[in-house]
ZADO-1210 file (C-alpha; in nm, 4 decimals, padded with zeros to 6 digits):
<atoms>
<atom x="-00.6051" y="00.9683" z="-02.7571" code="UNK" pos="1"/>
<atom x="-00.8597" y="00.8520" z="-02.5325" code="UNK" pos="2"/>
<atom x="-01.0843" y="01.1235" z="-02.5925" code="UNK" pos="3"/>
<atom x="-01.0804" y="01.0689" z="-02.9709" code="UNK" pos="4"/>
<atom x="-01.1486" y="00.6403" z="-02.9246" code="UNK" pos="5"/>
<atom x="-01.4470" y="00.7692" z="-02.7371" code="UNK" pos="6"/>
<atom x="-01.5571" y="01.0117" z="-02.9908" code="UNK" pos="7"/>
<atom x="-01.5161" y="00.7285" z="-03.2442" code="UNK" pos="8"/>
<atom x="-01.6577" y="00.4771" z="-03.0479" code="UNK" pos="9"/>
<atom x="-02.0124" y="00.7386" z="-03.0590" code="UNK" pos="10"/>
<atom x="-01.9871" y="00.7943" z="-03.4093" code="UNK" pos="11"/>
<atom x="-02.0423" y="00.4096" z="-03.4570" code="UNK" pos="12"/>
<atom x="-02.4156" y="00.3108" z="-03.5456" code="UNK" pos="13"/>
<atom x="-02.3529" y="-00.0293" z="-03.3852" code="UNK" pos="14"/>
<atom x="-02.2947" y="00.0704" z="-03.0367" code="UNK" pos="15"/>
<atom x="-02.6076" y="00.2186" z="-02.8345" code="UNK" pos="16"/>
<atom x="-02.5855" y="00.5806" z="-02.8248" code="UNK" pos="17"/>
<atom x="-02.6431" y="00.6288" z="-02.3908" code="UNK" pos="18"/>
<atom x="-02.3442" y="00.4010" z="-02.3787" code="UNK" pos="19"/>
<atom x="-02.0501" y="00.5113" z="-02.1493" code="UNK" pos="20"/>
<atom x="-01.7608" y="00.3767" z="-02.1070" code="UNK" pos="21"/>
<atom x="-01.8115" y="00.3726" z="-01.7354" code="UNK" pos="22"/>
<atom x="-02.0945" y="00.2981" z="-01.4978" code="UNK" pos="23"/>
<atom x="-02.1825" y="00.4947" z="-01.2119" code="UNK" pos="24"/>
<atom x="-02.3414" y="00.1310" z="-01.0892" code="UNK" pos="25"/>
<atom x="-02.2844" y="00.0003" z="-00.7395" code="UNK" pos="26"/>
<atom x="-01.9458" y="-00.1210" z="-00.7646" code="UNK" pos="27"/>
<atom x="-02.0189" y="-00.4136" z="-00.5221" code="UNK" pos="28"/>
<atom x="-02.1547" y="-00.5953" z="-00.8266" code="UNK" pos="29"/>
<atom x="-02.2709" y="-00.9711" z="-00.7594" code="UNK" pos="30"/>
<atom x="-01.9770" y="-01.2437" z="-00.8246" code="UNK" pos="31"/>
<atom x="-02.1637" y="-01.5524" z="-00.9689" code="UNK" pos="32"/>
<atom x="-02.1090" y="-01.8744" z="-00.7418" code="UNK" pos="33"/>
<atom x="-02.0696" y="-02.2258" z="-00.9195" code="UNK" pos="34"/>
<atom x="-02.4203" y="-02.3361" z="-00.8249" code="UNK" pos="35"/>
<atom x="-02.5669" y="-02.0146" z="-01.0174" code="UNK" pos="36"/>
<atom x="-02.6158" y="-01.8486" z="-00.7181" code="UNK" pos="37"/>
<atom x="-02.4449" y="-01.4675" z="-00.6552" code="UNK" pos="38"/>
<atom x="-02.2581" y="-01.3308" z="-00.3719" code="UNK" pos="39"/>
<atom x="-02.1720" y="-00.9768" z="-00.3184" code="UNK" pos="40"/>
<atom x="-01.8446" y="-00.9205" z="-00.4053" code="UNK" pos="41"/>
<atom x="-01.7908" y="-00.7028" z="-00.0662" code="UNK" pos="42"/>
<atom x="-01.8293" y="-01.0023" z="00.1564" code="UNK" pos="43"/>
<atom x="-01.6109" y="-01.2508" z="-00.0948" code="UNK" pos="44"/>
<atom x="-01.3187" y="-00.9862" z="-00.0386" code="UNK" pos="45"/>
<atom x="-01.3979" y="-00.9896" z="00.2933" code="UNK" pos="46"/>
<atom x="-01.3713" y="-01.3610" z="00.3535" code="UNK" pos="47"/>
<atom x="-01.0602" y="-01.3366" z="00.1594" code="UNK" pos="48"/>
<atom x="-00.8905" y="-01.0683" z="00.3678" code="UNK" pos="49"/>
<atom x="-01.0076" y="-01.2079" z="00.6770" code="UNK" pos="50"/>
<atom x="-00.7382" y="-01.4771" z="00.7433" code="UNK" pos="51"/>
<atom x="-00.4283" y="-01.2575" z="00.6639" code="UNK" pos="52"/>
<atom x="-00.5548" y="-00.9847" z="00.9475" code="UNK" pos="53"/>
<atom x="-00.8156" y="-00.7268" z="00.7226" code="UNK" pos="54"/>
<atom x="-01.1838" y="-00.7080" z="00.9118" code="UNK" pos="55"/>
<atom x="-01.4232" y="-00.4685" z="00.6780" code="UNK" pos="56"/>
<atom x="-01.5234" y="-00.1468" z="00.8116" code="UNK" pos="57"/>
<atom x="-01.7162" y="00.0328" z="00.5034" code="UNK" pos="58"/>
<atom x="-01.8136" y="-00.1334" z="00.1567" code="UNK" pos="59"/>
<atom x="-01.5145" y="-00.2421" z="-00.0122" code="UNK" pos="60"/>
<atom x="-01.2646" y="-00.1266" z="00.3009" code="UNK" pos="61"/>
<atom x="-01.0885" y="-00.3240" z="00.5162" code="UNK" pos="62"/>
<atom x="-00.8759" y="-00.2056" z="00.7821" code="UNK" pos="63"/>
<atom x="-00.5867" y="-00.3955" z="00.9181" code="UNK" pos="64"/>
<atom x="-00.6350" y="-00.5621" z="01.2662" code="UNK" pos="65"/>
<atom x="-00.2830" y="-00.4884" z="01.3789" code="UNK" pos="66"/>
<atom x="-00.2997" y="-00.1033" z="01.2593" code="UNK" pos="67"/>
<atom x="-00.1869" y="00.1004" z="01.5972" code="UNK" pos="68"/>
<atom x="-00.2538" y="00.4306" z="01.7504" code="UNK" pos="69"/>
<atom x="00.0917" y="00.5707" z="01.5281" code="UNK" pos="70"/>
<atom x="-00.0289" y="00.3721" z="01.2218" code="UNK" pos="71"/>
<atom x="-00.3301" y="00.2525" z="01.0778" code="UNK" pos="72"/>
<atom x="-00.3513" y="00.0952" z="00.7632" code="UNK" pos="73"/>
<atom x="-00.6093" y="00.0188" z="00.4939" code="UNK" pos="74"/>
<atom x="-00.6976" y="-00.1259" z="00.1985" code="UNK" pos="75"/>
<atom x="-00.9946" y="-00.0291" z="-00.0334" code="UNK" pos="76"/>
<atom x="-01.1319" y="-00.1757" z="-00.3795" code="UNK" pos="77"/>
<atom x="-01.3311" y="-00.0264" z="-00.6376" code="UNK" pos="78"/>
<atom x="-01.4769" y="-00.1902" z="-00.9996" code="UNK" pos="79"/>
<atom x="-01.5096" y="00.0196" z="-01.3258" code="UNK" pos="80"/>
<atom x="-01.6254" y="-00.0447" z="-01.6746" code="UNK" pos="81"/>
<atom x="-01.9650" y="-00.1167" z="-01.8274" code="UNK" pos="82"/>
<atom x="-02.1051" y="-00.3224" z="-01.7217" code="UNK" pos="83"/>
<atom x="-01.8374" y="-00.2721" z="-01.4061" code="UNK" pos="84"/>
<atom x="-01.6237" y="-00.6199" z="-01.3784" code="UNK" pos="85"/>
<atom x="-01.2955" y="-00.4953" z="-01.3459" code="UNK" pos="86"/>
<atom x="-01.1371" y="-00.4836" z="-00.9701" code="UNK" pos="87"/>
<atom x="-00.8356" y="-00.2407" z="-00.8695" code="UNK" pos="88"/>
<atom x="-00.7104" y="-00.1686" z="-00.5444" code="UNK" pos="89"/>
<atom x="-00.5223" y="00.0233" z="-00.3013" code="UNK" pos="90"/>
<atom x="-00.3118" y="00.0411" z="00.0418" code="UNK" pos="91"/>
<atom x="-00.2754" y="00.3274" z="00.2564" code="UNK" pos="92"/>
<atom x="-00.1254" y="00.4184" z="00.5505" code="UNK" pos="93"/>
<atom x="-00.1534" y="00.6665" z="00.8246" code="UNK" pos="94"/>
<atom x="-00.1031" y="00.9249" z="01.1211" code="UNK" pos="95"/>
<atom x="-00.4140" y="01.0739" z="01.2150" code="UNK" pos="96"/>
<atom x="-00.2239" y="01.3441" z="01.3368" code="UNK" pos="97"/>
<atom x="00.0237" y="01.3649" z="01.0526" code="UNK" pos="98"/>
<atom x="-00.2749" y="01.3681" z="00.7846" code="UNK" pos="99"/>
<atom x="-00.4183" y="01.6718" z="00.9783" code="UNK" pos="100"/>
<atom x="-00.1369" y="01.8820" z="00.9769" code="UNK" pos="101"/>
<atom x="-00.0783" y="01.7823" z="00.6442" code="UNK" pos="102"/>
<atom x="-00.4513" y="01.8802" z="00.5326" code="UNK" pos="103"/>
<atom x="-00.4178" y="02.1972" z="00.7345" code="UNK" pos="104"/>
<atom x="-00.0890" y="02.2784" z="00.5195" code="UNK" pos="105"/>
<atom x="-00.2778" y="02.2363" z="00.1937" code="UNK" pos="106"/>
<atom x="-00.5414" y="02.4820" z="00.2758" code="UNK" pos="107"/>
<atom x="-00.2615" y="02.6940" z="00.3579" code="UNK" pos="108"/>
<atom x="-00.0135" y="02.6580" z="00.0569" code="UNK" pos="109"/>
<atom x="-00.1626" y="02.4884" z="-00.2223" code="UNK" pos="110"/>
<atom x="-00.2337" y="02.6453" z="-00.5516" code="UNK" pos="111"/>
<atom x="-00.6018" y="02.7561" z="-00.5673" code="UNK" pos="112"/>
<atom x="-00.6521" y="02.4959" z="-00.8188" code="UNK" pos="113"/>
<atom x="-00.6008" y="02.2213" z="-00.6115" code="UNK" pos="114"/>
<atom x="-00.7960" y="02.3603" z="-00.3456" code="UNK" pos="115"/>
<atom x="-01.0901" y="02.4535" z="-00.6010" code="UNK" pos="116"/>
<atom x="-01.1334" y="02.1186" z="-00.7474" code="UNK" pos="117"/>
<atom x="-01.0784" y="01.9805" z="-00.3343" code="UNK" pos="118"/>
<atom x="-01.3966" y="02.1855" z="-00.2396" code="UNK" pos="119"/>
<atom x="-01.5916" y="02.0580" z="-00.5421" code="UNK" pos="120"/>
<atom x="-01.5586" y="01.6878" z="-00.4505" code="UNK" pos="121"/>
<atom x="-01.5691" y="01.7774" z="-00.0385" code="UNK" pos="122"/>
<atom x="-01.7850" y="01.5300" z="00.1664" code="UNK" pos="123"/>
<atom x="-01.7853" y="01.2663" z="-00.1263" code="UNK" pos="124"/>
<atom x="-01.4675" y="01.1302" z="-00.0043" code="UNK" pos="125"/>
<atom x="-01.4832" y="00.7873" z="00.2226" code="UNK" pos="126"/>
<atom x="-01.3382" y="00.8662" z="00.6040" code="UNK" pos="127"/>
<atom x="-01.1402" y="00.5757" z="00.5517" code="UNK" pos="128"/>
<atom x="-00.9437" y="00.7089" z="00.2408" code="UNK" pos="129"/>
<atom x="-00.5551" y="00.7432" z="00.2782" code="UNK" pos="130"/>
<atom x="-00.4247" y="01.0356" z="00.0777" code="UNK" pos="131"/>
<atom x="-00.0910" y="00.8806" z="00.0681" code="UNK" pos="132"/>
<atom x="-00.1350" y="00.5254" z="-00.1149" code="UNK" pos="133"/>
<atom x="-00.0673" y="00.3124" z="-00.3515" code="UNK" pos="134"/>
<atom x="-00.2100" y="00.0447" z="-00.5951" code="UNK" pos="135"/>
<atom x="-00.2664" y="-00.3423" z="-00.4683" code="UNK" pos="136"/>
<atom x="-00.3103" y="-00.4075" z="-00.8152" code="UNK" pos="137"/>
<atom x="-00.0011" y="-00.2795" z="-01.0025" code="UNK" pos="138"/>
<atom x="00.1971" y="-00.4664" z="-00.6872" code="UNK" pos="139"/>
<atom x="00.0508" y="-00.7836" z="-00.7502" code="UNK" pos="140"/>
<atom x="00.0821" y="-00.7395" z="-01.1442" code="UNK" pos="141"/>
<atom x="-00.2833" y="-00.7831" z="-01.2385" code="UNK" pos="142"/>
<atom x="-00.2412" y="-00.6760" z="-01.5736" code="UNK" pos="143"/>
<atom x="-00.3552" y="-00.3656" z="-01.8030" code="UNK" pos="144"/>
<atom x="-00.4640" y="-00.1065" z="-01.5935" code="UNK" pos="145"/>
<atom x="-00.3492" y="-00.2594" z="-01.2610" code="UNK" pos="146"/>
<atom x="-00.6810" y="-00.4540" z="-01.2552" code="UNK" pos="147"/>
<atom x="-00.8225" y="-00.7744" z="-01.2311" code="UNK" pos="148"/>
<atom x="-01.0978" y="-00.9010" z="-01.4904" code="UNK" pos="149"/>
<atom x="-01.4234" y="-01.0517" z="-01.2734" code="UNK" pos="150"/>
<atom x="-01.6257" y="-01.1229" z="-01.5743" code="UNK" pos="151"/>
<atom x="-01.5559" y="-01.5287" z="-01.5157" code="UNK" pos="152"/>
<atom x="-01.4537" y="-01.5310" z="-01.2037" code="UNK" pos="153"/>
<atom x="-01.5822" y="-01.7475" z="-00.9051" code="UNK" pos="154"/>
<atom x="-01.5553" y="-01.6552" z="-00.5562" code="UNK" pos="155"/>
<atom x="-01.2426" y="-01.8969" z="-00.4733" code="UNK" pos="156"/>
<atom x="-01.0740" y="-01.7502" z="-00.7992" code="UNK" pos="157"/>
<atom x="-01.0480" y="-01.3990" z="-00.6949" code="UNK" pos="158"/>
<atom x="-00.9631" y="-01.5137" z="-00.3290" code="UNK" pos="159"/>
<atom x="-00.6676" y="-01.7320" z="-00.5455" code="UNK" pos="160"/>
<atom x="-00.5843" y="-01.4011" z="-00.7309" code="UNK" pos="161"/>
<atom x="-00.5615" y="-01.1597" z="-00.4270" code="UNK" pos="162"/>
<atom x="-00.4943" y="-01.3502" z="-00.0978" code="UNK" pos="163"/>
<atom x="-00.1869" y="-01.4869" z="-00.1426" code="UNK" pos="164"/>
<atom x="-00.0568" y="-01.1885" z="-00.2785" code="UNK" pos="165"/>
<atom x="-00.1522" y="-00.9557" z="00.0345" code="UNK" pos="166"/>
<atom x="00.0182" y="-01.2001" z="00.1898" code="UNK" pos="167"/>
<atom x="00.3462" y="-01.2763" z="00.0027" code="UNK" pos="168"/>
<atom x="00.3890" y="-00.8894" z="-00.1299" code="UNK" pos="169"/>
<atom x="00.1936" y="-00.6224" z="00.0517" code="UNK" pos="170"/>
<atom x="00.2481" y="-00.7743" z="00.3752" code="UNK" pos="171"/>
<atom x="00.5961" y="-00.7574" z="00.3928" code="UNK" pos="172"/>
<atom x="00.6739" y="-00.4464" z="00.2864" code="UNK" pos="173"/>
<atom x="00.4182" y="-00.2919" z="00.5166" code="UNK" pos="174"/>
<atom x="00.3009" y="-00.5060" z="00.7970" code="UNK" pos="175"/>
<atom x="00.5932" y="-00.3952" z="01.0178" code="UNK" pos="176"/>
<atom x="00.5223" y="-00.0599" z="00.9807" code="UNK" pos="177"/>
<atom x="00.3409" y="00.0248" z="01.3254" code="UNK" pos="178"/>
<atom x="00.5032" y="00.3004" z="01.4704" code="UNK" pos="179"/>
<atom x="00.5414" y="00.6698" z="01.4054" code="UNK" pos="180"/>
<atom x="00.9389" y="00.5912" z="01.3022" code="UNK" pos="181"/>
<atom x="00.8756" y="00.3053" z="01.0877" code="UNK" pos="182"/>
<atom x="00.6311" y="00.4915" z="00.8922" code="UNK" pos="183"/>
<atom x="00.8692" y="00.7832" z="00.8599" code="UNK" pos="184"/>
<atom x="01.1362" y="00.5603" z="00.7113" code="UNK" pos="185"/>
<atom x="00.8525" y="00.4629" z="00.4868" code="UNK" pos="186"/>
<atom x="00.7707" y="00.8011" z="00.3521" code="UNK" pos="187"/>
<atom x="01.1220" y="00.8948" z="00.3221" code="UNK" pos="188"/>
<atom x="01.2286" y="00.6271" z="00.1214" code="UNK" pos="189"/>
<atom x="01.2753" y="00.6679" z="-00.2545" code="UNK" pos="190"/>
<atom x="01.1578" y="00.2895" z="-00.3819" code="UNK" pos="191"/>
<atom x="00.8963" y="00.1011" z="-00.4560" code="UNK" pos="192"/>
<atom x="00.5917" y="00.0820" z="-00.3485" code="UNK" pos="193"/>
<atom x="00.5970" y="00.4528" z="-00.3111" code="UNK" pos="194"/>
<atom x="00.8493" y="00.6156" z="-00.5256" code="UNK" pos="195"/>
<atom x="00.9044" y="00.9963" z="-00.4738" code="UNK" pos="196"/>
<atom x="00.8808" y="01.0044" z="-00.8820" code="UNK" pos="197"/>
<atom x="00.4548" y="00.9343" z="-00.8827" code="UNK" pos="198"/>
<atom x="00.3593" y="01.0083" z="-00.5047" code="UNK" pos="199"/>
<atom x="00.6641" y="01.2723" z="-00.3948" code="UNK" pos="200"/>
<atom x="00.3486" y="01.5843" z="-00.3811" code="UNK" pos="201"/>
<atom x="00.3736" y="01.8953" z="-00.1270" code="UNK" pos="202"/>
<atom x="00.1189" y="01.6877" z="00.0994" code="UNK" pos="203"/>
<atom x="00.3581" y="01.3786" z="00.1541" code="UNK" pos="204"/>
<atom x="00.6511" y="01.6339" z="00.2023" code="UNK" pos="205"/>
<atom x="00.4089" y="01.7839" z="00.5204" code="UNK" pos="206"/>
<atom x="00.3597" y="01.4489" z="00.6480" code="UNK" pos="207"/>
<atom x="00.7402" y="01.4075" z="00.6418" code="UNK" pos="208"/>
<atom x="00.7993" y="01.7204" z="00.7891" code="UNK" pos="209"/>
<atom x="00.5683" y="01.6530" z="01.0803" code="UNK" pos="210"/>
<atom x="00.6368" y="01.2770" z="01.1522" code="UNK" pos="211"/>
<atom x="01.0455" y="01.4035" z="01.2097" code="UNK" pos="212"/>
<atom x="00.9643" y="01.7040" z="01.4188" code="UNK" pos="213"/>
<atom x="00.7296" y="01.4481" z="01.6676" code="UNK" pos="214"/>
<atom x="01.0450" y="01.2207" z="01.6499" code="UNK" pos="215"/>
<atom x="01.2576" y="01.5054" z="01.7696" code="UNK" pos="216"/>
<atom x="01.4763" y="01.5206" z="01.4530" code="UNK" pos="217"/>
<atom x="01.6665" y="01.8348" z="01.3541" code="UNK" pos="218"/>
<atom x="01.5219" y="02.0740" z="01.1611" code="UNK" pos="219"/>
<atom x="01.8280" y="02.0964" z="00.9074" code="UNK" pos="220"/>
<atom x="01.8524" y="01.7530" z="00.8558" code="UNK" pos="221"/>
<atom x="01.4657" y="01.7131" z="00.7493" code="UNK" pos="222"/>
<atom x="01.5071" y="02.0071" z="00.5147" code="UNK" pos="223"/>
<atom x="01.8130" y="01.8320" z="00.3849" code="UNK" pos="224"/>
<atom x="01.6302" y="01.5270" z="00.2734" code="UNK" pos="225"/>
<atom x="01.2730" y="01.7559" z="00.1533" code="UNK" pos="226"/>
<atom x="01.5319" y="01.9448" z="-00.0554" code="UNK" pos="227"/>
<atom x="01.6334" y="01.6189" z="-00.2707" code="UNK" pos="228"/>
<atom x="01.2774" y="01.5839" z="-00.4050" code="UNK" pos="229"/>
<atom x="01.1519" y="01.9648" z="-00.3946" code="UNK" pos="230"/>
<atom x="01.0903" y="01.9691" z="-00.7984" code="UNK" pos="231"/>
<atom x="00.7871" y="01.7360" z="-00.7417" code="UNK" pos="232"/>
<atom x="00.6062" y="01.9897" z="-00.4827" code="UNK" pos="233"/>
<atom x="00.5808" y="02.3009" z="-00.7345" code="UNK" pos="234"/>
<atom x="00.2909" y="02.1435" z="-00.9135" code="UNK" pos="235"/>
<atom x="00.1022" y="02.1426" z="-00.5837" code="UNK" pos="236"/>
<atom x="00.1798" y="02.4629" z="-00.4017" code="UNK" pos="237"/>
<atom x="00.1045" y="02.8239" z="-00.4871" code="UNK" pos="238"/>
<atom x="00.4308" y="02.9052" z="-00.6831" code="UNK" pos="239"/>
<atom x="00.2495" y="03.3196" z="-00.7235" code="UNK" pos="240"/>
<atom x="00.3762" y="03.3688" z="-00.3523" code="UNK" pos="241"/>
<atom x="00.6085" y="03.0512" z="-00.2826" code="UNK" pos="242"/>
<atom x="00.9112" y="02.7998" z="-00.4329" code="UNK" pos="243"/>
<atom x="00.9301" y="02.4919" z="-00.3126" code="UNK" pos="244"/>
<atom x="01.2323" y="02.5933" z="-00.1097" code="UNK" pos="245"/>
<atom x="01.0328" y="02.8492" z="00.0941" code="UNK" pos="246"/>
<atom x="00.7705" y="02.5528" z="00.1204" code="UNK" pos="247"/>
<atom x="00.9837" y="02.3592" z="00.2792" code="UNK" pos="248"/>
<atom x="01.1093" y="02.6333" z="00.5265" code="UNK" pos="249"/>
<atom x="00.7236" y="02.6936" z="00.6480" code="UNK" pos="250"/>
<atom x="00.6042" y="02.3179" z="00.6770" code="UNK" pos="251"/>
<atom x="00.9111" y="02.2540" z="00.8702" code="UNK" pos="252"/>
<atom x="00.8744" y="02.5856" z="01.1024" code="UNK" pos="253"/>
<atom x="00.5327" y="02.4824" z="01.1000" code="UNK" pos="254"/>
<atom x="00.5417" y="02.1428" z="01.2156" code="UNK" pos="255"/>
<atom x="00.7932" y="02.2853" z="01.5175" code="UNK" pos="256"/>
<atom x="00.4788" y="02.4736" z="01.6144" code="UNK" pos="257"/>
<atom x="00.2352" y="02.1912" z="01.5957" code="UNK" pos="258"/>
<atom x="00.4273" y="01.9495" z="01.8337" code="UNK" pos="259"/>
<atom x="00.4805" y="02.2300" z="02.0534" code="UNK" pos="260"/>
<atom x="00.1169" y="02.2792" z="02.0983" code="UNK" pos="261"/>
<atom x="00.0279" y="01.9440" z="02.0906" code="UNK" pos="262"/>
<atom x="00.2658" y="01.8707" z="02.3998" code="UNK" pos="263"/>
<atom x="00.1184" y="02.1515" z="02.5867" code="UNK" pos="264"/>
</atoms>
């Protein structure tokens, strides 16, 4: 559908024919200040996020002060359109040593596919991006697309729009969530933010799978709960030489071996 309101949208002598639907512009476009002046909208998130506990480490990024050794956590914004006035966002957590194993497990088991269109977009990714995350946007209900419309905005409206959501939503479902454990309990739950249904892949099943065998937990037991959402990992995995039942077998066996080593 999209692809044919485009298509349409070219065929139409009124509108320019270089126009795009999206613009590869800086997305840290200027927010316009009452007095006419601009500020960029990078340091009016940042002013925003400041008081609840984000300080900004990369444009648009903004990592959480109490984040831990076990857990860090992030948030990250982007703007689309054309001209671009139209904010989304997203939180992510992590285990540095969870995402690791869980990277080295893709490069291991996932269909070439995945790992084709992974080397075409290597080195453009942000060190700060969370593989496993989930939109700021469609939590707070900003409306169509998960996003909120800048176009009119002042600065003190879009703080209005996102701080006291952070606060009110995001933070308690994830500002306790500091510790290897907690963040396990996290990824293993089936609910919202984070449903198993839209974010259950073979990568979050690795991070699972690693997270328990640091914690000690039985092998069978992890299985036992990977097994309950192992439809959602055959779209990921290399299902010429695996199911998602042997999957589960080698991450598991796998992340044995890894906290092994590690403790050595």
């Amino acid at each position: 559908m999209a692809a044919t309101l485009f298509a349409a949208i070219r065929r139409d002598p009124s509108v320019p024919p270089d126009w795009t639907p999206y613009s590869d512009d800086d997305p840290n476009i200027p927010i316009r200040n009452p007095d006419g002046s601009t500020t960029p909208l990078d340091d009016v998130l940042a002013k925003a996020l400041a008081p609840i506990g984000y300080a900004r480490v990369e444009k648009l990024t903004y990592r959480a002060d109490w984040s831990t050794q076990d857990v860090e956590q992030i948030l990250w914004f982007d703007t689309y359109g054309n001209p671009k006035e139209f904010l989304v966002g997203d939180a992510g957590l992590r285990n540095a040593k969870a995402e690791t194993f869980a990277k080295q497990c893709r490069q291991h088991y996932a269909s070439p596919l995945i790992l084709q269109c992974l080397n075409q977009e290597s080195g453009k990714q942000s060190p700060w991006f969370c593989p496993l995350h989930f939109s700021v946007g469609s939590l707070l209900r900003w409306g169509l697309r998960s996003s909120l419309s800048l176009a009119r905005c002042t600065p003190e409206q879009i703080t209005t729009s996102l701080a006291p959501g952070v606060r009110s939503k995001l933070l308690p479902l994830i500002g306790d969530i500091r510790t290897s454990a907690a963040l396990l309990d996290f990824l293993e739950r089936d609910g919202e933010p984070l449903p198993w249904l839209i974010s259950g892949t073979y990568y979050r099943a690795a991070l699972v799978a690693y997270l328990a065998a640091k914690l000690g937990r039985p092998q069978e037991e992890t299985k036992a709960l990977l097994m309950r959402h192992a439809a959602f990992f055959a779209n990921g995995i290399d299902m010429t030489r695996l199911t998602p039942e042997s999957y589960i077998d080698h991450i598991v066996d796998d992340a044995e071996a890894a906290v092994a080593q590690a403790a050595t």
